[in-house]
N, C-alpha and C positions, 0 to 999 in steps of 0.2 A: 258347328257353333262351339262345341265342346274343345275341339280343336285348337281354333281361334283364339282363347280365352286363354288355352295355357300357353300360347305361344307368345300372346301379350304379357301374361305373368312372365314369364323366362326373360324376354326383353326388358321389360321392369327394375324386374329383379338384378340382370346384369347390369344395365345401365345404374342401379344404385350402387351396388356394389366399385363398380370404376368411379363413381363420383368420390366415396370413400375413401377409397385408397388415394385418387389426389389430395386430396386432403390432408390425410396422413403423410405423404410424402411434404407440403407443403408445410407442415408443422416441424419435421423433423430438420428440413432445413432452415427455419428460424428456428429452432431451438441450438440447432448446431451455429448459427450468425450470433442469436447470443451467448454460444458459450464460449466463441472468441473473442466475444466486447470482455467478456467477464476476465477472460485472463492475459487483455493486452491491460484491463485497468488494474489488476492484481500487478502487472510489472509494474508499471508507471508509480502505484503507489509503493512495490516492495524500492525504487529506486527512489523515490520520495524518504521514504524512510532509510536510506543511506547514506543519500545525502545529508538528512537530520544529525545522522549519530555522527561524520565526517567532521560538521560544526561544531557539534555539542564536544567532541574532543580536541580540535584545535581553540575553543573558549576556552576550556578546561587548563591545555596548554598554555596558552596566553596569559590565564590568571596567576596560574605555576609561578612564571616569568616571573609576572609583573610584582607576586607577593616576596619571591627572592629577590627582588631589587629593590623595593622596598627596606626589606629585611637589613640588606647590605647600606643603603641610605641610611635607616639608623643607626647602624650600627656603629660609622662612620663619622656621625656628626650627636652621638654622646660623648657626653663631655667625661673624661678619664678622672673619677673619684682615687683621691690618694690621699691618706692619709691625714693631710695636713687641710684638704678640703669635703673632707668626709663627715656628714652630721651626725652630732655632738649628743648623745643621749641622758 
């Protein structure tokens, strides 16, 4: 009887033990599934954020332009004070 009982325990016992480890195994590989979500969306957003700053310097550039032509537009079309049209203090 004595027998029996530990040979049940030992069966038990191993049986839980293999249930465990899949387990564990089955953790390790979602944790590993999500640590490639995590860093295909670390690209996507590090690519996100280069295409941001690619923008943010061609607006920049753009403004540049636009404030030198500007600049050259008035410059252009003030009217030339001389002298004789220069106000009188």
């Amino acid at each position: 009887m004595r027998k029996s009982f530990a040979y049940a325990l030992m069966l038990a016992a191993a049986v839980g033990l293999t249930a465990c480890d899949k387990k564990s195994e089955n953790t390790q590989q979602e944790a590993n599934k999500a640590a490639q979500q995590s860093q295909e969306s670390m690209e996507k957003a590090q690519e996100k954020v280069n295409d941001a700053a690619k923008e943010s310097q061609e607006a920049a550039q753009k403004n540049a332009e636009a404030a030198q032509q500007r600049a050259q537009e008035n410059a252009s079309q003030a009217p030339a004070t001389t002298p004789e049209t220069a106000p009188k203090q």
